[in-house]
N, C-alpha and C positions, 0 to 999 in steps of 0.2 A: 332723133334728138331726144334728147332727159324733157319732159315736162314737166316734174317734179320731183325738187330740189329737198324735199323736206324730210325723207328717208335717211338721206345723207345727215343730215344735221341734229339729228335728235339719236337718245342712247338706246339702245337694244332694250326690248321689253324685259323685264329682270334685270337686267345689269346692275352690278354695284356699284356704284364707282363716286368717286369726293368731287363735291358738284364744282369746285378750283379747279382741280385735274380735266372734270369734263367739258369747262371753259375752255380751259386752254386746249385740249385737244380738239374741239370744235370748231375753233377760232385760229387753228396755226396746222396742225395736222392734219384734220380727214375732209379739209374742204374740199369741194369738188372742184375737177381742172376746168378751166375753159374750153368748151367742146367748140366752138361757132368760133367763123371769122370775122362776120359781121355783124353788127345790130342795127336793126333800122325801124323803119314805121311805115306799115300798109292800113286804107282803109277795110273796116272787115264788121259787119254786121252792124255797120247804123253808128260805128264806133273809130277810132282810131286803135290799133296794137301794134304793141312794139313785137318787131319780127327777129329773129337768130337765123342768120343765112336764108332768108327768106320765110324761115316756118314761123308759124305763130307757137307765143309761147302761154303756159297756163300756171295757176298760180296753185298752192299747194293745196287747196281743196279742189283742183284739179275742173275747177273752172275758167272760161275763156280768159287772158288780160287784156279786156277792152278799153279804151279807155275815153271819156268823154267828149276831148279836143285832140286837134293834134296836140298842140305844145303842149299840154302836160304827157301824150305819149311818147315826143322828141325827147323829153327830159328823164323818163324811166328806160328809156332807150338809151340816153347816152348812158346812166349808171353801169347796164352793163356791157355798153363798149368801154370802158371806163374797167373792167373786169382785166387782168393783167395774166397771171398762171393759171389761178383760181377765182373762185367765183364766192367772196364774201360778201353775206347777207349782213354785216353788220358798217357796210360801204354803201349800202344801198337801201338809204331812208326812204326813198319813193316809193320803192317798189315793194316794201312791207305794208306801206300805208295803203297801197293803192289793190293789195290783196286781202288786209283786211277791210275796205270800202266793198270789195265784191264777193269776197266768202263770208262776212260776218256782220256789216252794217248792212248792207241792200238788204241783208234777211229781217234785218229786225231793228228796222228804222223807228218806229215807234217806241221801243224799249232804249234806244241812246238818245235819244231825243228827249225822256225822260230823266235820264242820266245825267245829261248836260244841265239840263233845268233844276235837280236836285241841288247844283251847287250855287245855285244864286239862294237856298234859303243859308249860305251858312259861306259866303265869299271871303275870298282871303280880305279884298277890301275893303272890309267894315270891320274888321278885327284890330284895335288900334294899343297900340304902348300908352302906359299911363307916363312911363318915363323910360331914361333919360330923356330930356328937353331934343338934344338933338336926332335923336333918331322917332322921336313925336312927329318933328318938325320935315323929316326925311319921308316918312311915310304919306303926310298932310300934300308934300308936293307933288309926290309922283300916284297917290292915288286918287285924290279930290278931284283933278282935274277930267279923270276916267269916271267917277262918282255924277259929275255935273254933267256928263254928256250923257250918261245914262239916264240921265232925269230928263233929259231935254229933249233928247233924239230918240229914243226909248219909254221914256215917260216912267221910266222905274223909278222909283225914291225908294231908296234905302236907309236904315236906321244903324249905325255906327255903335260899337261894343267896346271898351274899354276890359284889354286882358282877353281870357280865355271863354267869359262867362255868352255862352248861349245867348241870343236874342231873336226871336220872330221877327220875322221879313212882314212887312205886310203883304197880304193876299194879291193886292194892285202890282208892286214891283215885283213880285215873281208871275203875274199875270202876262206881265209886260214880257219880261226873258223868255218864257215860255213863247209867245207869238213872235219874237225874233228869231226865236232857233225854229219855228217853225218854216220861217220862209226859206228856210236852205232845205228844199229840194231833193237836191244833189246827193246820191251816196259819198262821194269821192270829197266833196265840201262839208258833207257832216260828219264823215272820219275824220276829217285834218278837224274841224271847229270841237270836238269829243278829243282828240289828243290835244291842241294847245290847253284847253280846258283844264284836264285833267294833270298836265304838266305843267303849269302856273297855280292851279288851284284857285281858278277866278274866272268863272263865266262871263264875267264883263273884260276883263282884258283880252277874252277869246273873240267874242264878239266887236271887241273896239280894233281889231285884227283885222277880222273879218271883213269888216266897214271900212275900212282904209283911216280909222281913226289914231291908231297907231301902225309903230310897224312891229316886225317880229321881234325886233331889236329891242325898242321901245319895252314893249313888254315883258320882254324878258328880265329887263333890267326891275322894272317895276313888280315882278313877280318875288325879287332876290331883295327886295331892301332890307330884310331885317337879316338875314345869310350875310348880305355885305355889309351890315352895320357891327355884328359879330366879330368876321376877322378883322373889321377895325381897330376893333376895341381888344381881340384876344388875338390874333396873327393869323394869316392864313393855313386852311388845311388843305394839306395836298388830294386827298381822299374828298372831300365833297366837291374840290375844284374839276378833279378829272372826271366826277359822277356828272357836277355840273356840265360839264363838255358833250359830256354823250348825250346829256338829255337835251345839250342847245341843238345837237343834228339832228334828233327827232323836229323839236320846236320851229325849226326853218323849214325843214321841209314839209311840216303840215300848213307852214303860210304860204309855201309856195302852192302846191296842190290846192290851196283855198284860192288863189288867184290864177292858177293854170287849169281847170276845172270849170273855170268859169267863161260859160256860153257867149 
């Protein structure tokens, strides 16, 4: 059985090639076929992994794919029974996530963790329109409410910017963010809490995720208000909707793995 998918998918060292062309031929031509009939889930080292005709499989820094719980390895199990001719890594948002939780976060949890924390001094949330009225007023709903729970459940108080102009976070509310992302543990829950993060651009909506304070939905939308206040106002674009799309199947499936992950 292939253990590693990742040969396949990237260009020949030297190669030249127009990085368009080499989308598409990554994504429609040289995928690899489906070798396996079936995918499933055996207990294996303290862990749950999803299995290919019974073999365990490995992720492309060509270590174990263990996985925490079952149900989060039922669900990277089903992506690739879910695999049809070929085997597209761009169908299968789990199981990127749940490879970079064990080649790149587990190593260096303390450095995303930092990461994470870096954007409560400068959240999308405190970044506020001086105008129009109503998208003030759009923004005031759908993030104040995530602001107030951050003070309350969190103990963060944040100070609100008018425009683009820089403001210091006090020392206290990034103290706070800081010992909430602390208590995620979990490589597989600090990958997913490090991507919604960084794909909303608001450590407090990743965290109100997190909590069960919103949902992935919720947030997403609240990530997008001033994106949807735009084509509003100016008509939709087909080009940021369909970028929007790709980045809502990362977005979900690091709320899933935030709540499939969990002990």
């Amino acid at each position: 059985m292939r253990e590693d998918l990742s040969k396949d998918l990237l260009p020949r060292h030297g190669e030249d090639i127009d990085p368009v062309a080499m989308a598409r031929r990554d994504l429609v031509k040289n995928l690899p076929k489906r070798f396996y009939a079936e995918a499933g889930v055996a207990e294996r080292d303290g862990g749950f992994a999803p299995v290919l005709d019974g073999k365990p499989t490995r992720t492309p820094g060509r270590n174990a794919l263990v996985l925490p719980t079952r149900a989060l390895a039922q669900a990277v199990a089903a992506e690739w029974a879910a695999q049809i001719d070929v085997i597209n890594p761009g169908s299968m948002p789990l199981t990127r996530l749940a490879n970079s939780a064990i080649d790149g976060v587990s190593r260096e949890v303390e450095a995303v963790r930092a990461e994470v924390v870096k954007y409560a001094g400068s959240d999308l949330l405190c970044y506020r329109a001086g105008d129009p009225a109503s998208l003030v007023a759009a923004q005031a709903a759908s993030w104040d409410p995530v602001l107030d729970w951050a003070r309350d459940a969190l103990g963060a108080r944040f100070i609100l910017s008018q425009g683009v102009m820089f403001v210091d976070q006090p020392a206290p509310a990034i103290e706070a963010v800081r010992a909430a992302v602390e208590t995620i543990d979990c490589p597989h829950r600090l990958a997913a809490l490090s991507s919604m993060t960084t794909l909303t651009g608001s450590v407090l909506l990743a965290l109100a995720v997190s909590r069960g304070r919103l949902t992935a939905e919720e947030a997403w939308r609240a990530a997008h208000v001033d994106e949807d206040f735009q084509m509003g106002a100016w008509g939709e674009d087909a080009e940021a909707l369909a970028r929007r799309t790709r980045r809502w199947s990362d977005m979900e499936a690091a709320s899933r793995v935030m709540r499939l992950a969990a002990r």
